[in-house]
LUMKOLLO-456768 format. One record per residue (C-alpha): x, y, z; residue number from 1; residue in one letter. Coordinates in nm, 2 decimals. Layout:
# LUMKOLLO-456768
       px       py       pz   lovex   voti
        X        Y        Z     NUM      a
...
//
This chain:
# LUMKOLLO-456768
       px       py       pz   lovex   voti
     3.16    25.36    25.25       1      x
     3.48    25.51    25.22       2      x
     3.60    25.47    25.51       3      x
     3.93    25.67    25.52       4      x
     3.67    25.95    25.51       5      x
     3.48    25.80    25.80       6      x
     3.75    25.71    25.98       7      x
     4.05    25.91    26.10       8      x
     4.42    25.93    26.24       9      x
     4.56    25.66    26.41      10      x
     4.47    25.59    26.78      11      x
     4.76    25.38    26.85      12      x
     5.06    25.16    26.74      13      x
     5.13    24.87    26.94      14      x
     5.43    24.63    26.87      15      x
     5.48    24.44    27.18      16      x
     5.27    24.16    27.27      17      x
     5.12    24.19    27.66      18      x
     4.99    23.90    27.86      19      x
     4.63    23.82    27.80      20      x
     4.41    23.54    27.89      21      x
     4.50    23.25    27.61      22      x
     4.17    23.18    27.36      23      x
     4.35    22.85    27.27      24      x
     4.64    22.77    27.09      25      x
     4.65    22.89    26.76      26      x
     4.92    22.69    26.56      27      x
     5.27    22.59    26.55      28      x
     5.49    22.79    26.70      29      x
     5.73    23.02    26.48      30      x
     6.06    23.20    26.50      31      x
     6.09    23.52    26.69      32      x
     6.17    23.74    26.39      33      x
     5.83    23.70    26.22      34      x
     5.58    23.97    26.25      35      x
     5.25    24.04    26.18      36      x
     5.12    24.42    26.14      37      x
     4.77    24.42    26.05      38      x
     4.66    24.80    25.97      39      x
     4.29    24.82    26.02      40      x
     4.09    25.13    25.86      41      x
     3.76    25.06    26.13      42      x
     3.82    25.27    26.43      43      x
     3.53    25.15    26.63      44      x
     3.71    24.79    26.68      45      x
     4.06    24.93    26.78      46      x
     4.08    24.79    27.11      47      x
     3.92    24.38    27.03      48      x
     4.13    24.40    26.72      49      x
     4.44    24.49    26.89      50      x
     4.36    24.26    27.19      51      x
     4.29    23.94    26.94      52      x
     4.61    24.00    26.73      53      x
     4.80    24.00    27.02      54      x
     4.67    23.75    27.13      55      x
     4.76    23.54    26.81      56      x
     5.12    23.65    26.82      57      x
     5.15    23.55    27.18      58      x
     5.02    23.19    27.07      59      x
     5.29    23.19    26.77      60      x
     5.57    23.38    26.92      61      x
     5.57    23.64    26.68      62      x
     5.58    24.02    26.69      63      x
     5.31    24.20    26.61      64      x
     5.20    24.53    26.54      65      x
     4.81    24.71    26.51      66      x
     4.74    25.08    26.41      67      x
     4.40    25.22    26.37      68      x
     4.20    25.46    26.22      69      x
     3.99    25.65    26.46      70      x
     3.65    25.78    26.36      71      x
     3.66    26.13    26.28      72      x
     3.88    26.33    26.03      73      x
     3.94    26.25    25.68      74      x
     4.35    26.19    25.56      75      x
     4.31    25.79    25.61      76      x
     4.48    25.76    25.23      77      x
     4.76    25.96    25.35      78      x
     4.85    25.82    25.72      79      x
     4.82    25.44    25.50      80      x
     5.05    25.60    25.20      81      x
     5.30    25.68    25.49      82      x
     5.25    25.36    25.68      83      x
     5.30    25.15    25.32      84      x
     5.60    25.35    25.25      85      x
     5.77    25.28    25.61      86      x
     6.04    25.05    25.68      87      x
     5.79    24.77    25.84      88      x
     5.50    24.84    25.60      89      x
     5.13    24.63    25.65      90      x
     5.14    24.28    25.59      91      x
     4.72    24.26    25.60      92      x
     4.56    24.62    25.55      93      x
     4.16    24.70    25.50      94      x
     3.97    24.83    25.24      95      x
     3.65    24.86    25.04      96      x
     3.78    25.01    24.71      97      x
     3.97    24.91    24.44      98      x
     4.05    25.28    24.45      99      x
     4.42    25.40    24.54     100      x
     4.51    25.02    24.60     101      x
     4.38    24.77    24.36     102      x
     4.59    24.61    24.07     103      x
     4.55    24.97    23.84     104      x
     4.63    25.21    24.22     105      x
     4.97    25.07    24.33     106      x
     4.88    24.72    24.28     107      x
     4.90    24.65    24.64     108      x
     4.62    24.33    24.70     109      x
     4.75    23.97    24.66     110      x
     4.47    23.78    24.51     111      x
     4.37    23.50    24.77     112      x
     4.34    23.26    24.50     113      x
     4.68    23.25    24.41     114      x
     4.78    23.20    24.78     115      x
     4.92    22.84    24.89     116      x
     4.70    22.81    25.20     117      x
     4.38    22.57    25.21     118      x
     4.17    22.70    25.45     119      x
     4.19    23.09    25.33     120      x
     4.08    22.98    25.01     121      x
     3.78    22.80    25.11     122      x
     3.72    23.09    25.32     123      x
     3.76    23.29    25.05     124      x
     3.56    23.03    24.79     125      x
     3.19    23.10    25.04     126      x
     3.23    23.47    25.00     127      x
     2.88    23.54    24.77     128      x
     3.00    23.68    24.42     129      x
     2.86    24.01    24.49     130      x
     3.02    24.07    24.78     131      x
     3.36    24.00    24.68     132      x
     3.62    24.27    24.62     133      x
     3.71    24.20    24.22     134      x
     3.87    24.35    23.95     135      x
     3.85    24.27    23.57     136      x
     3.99    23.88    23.59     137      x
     3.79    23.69    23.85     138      x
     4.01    23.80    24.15     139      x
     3.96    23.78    24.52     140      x
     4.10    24.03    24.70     141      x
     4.01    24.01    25.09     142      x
     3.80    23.84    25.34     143      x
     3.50    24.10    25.42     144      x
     3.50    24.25    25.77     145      x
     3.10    24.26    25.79     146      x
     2.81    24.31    25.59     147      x
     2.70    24.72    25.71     148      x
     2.40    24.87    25.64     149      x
     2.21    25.24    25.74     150      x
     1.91    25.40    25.77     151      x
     1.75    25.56    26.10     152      x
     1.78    25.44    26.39     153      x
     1.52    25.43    26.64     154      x
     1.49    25.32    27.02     155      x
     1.10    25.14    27.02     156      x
     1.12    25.26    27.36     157      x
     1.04    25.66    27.25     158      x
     0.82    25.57    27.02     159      x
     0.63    25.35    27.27     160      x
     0.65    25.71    27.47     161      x
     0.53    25.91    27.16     162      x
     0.26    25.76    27.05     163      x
    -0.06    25.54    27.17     164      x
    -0.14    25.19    27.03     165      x
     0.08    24.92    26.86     166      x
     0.44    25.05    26.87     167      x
     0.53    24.75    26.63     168      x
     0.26    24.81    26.43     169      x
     0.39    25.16    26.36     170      x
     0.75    25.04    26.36     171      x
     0.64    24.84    26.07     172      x
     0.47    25.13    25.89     173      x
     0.79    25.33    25.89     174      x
     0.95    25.08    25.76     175      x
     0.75    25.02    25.47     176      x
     0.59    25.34    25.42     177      x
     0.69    25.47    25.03     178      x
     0.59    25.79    25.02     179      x
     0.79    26.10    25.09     180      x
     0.48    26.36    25.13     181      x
     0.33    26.12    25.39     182      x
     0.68    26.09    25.59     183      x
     0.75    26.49    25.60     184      x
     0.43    26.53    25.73     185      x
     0.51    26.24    26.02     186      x
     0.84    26.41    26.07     187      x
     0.69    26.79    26.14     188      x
     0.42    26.62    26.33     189      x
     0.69    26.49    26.57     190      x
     0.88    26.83    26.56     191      x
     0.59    26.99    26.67     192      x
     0.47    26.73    26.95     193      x
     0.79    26.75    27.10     194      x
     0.77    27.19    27.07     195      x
     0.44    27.23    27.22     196      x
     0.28    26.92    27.29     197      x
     0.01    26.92    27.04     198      x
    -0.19    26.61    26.97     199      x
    -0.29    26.47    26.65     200      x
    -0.32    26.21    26.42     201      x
    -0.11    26.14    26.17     202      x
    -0.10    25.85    25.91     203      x
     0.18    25.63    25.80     204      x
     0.18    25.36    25.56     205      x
    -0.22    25.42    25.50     206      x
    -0.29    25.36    25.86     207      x
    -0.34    25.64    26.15     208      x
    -0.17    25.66    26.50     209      x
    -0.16    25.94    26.74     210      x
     0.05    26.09    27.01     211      x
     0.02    26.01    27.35     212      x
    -0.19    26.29    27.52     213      x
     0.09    26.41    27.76     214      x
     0.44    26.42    27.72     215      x
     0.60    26.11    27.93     216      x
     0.88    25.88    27.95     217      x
     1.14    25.95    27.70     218      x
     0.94    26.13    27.48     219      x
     1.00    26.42    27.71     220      x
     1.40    26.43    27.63     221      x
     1.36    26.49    27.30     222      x
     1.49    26.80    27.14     223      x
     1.40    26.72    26.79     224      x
     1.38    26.46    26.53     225      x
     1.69    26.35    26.42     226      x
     2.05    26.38    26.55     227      x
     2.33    26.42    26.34     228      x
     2.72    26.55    26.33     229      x
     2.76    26.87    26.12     230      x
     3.13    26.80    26.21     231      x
     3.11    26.50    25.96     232      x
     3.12    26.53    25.63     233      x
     3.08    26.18    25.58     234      x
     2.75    26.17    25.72     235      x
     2.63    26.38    25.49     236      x
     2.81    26.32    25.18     237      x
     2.91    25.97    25.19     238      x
     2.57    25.76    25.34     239      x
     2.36    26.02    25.18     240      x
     2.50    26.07    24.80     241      x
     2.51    25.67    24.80     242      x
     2.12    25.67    24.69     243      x
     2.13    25.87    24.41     244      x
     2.46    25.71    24.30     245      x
     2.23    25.40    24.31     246      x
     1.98    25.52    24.11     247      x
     2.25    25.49    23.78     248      x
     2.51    25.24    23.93     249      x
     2.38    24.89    23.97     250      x
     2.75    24.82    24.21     251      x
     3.07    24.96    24.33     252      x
     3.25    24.84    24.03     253      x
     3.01    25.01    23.79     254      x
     3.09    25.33    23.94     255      x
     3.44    25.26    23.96     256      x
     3.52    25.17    23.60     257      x
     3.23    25.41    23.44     258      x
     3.48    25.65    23.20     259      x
     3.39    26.01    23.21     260      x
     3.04    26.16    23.26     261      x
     2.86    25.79    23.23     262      x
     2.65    25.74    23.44     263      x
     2.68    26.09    23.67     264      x
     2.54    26.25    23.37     265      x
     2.22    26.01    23.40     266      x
     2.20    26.16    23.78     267      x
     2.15    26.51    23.74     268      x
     1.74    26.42    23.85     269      x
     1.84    26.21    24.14     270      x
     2.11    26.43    24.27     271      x
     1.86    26.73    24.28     272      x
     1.60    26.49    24.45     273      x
     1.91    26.39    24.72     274      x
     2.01    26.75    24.83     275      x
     1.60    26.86    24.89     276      x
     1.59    26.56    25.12     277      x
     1.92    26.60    25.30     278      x
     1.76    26.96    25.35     279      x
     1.46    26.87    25.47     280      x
     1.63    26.59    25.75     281      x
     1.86    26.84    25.82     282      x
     1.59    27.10    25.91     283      x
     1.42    26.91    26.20     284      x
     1.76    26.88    26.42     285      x
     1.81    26.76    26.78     286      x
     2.14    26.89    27.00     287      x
     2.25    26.83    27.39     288      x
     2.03    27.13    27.51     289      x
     1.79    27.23    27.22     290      x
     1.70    27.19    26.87     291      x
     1.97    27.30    26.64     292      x
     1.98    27.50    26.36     293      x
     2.26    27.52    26.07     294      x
     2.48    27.73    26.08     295      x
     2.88    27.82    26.23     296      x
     2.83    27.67    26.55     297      x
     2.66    27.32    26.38     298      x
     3.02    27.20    26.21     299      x
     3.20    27.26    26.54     300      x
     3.45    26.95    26.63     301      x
     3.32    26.95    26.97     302      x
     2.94    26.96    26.94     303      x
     2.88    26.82    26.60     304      x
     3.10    26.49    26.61     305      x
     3.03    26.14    26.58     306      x
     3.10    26.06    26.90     307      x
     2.83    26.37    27.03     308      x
     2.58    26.25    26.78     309      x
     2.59    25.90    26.95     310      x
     2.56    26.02    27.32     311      x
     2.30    26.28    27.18     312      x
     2.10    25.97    27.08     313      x
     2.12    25.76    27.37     314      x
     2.05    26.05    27.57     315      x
     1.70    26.04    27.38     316      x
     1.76    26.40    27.26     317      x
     1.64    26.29    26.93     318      x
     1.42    26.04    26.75     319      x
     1.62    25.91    26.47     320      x
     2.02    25.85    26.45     321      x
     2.13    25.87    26.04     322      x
     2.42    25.58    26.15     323      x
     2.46    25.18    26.09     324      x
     2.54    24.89    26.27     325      x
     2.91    24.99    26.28     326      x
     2.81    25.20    26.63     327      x
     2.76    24.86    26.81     328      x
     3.09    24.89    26.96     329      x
     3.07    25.24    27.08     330      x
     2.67    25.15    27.25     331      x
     2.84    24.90    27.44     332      x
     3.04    25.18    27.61     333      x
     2.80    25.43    27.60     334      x
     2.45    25.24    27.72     335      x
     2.44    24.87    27.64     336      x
     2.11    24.84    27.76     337      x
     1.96    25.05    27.46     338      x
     2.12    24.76    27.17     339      x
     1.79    24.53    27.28     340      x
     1.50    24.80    27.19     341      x
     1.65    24.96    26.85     342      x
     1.54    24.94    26.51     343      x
     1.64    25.04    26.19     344      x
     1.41    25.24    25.94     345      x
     1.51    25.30    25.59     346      x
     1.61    25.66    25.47     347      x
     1.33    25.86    25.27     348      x
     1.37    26.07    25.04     349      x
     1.19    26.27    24.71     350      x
     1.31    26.01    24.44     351      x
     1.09    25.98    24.15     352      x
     1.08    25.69    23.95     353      x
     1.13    25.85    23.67     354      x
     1.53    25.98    23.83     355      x
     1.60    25.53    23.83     356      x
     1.81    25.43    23.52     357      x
     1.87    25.10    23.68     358      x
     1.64    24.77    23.58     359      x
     1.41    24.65    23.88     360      x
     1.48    24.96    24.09     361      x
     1.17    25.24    24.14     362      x
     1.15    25.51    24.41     363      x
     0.92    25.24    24.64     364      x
     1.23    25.02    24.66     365      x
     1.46    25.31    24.73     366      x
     1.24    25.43    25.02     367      x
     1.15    25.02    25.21     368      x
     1.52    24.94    25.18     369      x
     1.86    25.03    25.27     370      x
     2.19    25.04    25.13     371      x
     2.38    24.71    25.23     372      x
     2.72    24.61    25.18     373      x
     3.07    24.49    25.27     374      x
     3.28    24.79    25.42     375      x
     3.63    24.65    25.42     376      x
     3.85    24.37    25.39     377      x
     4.14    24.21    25.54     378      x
     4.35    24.21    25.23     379      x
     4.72    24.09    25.22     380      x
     5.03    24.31    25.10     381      x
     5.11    24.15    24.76     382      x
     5.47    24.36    24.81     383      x
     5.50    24.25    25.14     384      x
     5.74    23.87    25.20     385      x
     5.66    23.59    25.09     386      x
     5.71    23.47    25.43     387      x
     5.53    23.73    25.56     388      x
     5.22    23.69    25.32     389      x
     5.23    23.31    25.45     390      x
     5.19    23.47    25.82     391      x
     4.92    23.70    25.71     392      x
     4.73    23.43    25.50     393      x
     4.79    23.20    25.83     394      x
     4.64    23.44    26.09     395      x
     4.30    23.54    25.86     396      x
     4.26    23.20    25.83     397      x
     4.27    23.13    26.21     398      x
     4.10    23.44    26.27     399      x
     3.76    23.36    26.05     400      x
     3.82    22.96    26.22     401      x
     3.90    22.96    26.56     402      x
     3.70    22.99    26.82     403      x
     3.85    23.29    26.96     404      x
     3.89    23.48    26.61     405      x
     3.54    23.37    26.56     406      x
     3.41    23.57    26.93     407      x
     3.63    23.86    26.79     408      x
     3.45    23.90    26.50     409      x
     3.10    23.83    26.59     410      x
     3.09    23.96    26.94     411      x
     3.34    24.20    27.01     412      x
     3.36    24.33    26.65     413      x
     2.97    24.28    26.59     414      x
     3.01    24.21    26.28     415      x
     2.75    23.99    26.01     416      x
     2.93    23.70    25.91     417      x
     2.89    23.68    25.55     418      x
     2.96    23.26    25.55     419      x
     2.71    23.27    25.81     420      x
     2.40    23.44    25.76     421      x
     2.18    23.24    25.93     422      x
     2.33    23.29    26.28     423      x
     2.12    23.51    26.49     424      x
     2.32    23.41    26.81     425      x
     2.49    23.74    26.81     426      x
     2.35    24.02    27.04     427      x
     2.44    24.30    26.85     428      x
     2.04    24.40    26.79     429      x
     2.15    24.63    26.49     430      x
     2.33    24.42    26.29     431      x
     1.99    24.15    26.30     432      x
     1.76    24.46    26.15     433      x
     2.05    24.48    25.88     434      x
     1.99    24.12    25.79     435      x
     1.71    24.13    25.80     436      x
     1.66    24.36    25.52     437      x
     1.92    24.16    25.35     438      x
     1.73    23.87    25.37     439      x
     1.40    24.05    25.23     440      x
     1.58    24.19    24.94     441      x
     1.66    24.35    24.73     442      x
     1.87    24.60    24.93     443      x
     2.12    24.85    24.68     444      x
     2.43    24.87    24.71     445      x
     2.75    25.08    24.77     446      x
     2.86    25.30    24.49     447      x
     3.04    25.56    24.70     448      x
     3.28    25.30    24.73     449      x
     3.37    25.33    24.37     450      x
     3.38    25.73    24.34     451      x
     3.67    25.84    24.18     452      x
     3.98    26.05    24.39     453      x
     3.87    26.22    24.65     454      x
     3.54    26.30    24.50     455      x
     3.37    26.25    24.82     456      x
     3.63    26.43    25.01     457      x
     3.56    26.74    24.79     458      x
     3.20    26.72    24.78     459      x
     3.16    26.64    25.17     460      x
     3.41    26.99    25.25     461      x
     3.21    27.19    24.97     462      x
     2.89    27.11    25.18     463      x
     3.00    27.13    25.50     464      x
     3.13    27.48    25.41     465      x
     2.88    27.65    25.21     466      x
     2.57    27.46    25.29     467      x
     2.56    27.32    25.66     468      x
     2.68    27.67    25.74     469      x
     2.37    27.83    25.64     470      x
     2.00    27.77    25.75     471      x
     1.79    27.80    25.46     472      x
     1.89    27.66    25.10     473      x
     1.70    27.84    24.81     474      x
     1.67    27.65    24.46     475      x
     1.98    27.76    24.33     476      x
     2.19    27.58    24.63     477      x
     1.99    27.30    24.48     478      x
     2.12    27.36    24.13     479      x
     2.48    27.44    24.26     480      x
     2.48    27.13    24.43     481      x
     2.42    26.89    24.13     482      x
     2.66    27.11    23.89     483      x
     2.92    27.09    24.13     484      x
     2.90    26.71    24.21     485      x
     2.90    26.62    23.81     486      x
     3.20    26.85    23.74     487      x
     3.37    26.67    24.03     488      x
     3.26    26.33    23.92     489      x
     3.41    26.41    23.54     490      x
     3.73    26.64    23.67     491      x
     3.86    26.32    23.91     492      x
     3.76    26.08    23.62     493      x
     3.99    26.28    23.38     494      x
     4.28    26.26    23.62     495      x
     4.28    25.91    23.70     496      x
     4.25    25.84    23.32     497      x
     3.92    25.79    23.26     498      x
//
């Protein structure tokens, strides 16, 4: 996703290197005037990114320098425009777009393959075709940070407390279950269970479960069925205007070089489908004390950010979590016990087949899958030094090889290694659901990535303004909501060109 609309202003910049415990030496050592800033647009590894590159320059005697994006606000574009224009500007950066920094938005990415270093080009050679970040000539612009996918998460331990019977049988149910009528009525089931206690049966994926006959365990925390962060436009523009994007885009790059209304046009269906299910989840809300309800209070910084949603949710005040693996980092902190009994369920929503414009796609797929993708990359300043590139190119490649960059990365980061998908040593529980849809396949993809300007920006505001505001949405909202997001789509596409 985008993430300078996930993620925020800068927690910190560090240029001094501290003493840490050594992970091994990492190379020769070097002059004291070189320096290494890495800028990193992934707020929720701030402080193992920070510790690991200082950890490097210590090794190398050289300075360094870290700043962050934390999770929350949406200027990322702008504190990176100001941080590129400064007198020590990135020498590796992060991003998931061509957009605002690829070879036709600044020209900013050096292409690895026309780097002198031997090991970041094998490194760069094992990344999977379509998960590298290319242009128009075969480039390779970055090393991916992870592979990131989202749906709902679940703790099996309140579903265990929900319902009797197999809680893995029903686990898999959800997961597979392809019809929308059949999941609203699970969901108001639930809402209702957890209002008054009433019993029934209810059938998911063609097979029948019901609730436990009292309320126990954690099923007695919950406040409703899903928690999310009205605060957060990206939660609800971003992750959810990414399947109906996926119903005309096959990629990111087909988004991001489509000229005018192609494709958006095709997505009118699919876009009306999108905002009657983001209704509908957004109807059966859980909050710290109660359900919640749209309205004023639900887009308040305090109570509807990320960071409430995620202690909302491992306080078991609702069933389902909108989120993806990228929360690994912030469980550990918040209740690393609950990582071992979560899940991940794919979104549903009221696609119709007939909405699809894209070969081997139908509304089953789109509602037994989830959207899977690379979110960043380390990429390196092509106007940077020379030298400095060399020192960039020097530290990815000891980052993705040693065995210290290599702990980073898969268990302080918790991130998929893309050159090492068969590696289920890591414990971060939430990035093994991802790959495992991965490995099922087909998952879609991540056309958000590739929406032009600040399309998501302005969409995401115009929501959270006029729609999360207000508790019921008639059929016009519906309307609005398409009309607005194709007029967007085409205005942005006529200003960059297109």
């Amino acid at each position: 996703m985008k993430k300078w609309q996930k993620l925020g202003l800068g927690l910190l910049t560090v240029a001094a290197v501290t003493s840490l415990a050594a992970c091994g030496n990492a190379g020769s050592k070097s002059g004291g005037d070189d320096f290494l800033y890495v800028f990193n647009g992934k707020g929720e590894i701030a402080d193992p990114l920070k510790k690991v590159v200082e950890e490097y320059g210590k090794e190398n005697n050289i300075k360094v320098k870290t700043y962050t994006l934390s999770v929350g606000t949406t200027n990322g574009n702008e504190v990176q425009t100001t941080e590129f224009s400064s007198k020590t500007p990135p020498t590796i950066f992060s991003s998931g777009t061509l957009t605002n920094w690829g070879p036709d938005s600044g020209d900013y990415m050096q292409d690895i393959n026309k780097i002198d270093n031997a090991k970041l080009k094998k490194l760069a050679d094992e990344i999977p075709a379509a998960q590298r970040l290319t242009a128009k000539n075969g480039e390779n612009f970055g090393l991916p940070y992870n592979i990131e996918g989202y749906g709902y998460q679940v703790d099996k331990n309140v579903l265990k407390d929900l319902f009797d019977g197999d809680t893995y049988a029903l686990l898999a149910d959800l997961k597979a279950e392809p019809d929308y009528t059949s999941w609203q009525t699970f969901v108001k089931a639930v809402d209702t269970y957890i209002k008054d206690g009433t019993v029934s049966p209810v059938t998911v994926n063609g097979h029948t479960y019901t609730f436990a006959a009292e309320k126990k365990g954690l099923a007695k925390e919950l406040n409703g069925v899903f928690v999310e962060s009205g605060a957060e436009l990206w939660t609800y523009q971003n992750h959810w205007v990414s399947f109906p994007l996926n119903t005309v885009f096959e990629n990111v790059s087909a988004a991001y070089y489509a000229k005018g209304d192609e494709g958006i046009k095709d997505a009118k269906a699919a876009l009306k489908s999108k905002i009657k299910g983001l209704d509908f989840e957004y109807s059966y809300m859980a909050g710290k004390n109660g359900a919640v309800k749209r309205g004023p209070d639900f887009i308040d910084s305090a109570t509807g950010s990320y960071d409430a949603s995620l202690a909302n949710f491992v306080a078991h005040k609702g069933l389902f979590l909108k989120q993806g693996n990228w929360i690994y980092p912030n469980l550990l902190k918040l209740d690393k016990g609950i990582i071992d009994t979560m899940d991940l369920i794919p979104v549903k929503w009221p696609v119709q087949d007939s909405d699809i414009k894209i070969k081997d796609r139908d509304a089953k797929l789109f509602n037994t899958t989830i959207p899977a993708f690379v979110p960043n990359y380390f990429i390196i300043n092509k106007q940077a030094s020379k030298k400095q590139q060399e020192i960039a190119a020097d530290f990815l490649a000891w980052l993705y090889t040693s065995d210290c960059g290599k702990k980073f990365l898969k268990e302080e980061a918790g991130f998929i290694m893309y050159n090492d998908l068969k590696d289920t040593t890591s414990p971060n529980k939430l990035n093994n659901a991802v790959a495992a849809y991965v490995a099922a396949g087909p998952t879609l993809g991540n056309p958000f990535d590739g929406t032009p300007g600040s399309f998501n920006d302005t969409i995401g505001d115009f929501l959270k303004k006029n729609y999360m505001t207000k508790e019921k949405w008639t059929e016009k909202d519906y309307d609005d909501y398409v009309d607005k997001s194709v007029k967007t789509w085409v205005d942005f596409k006529e200003q960059s060109g297109q």
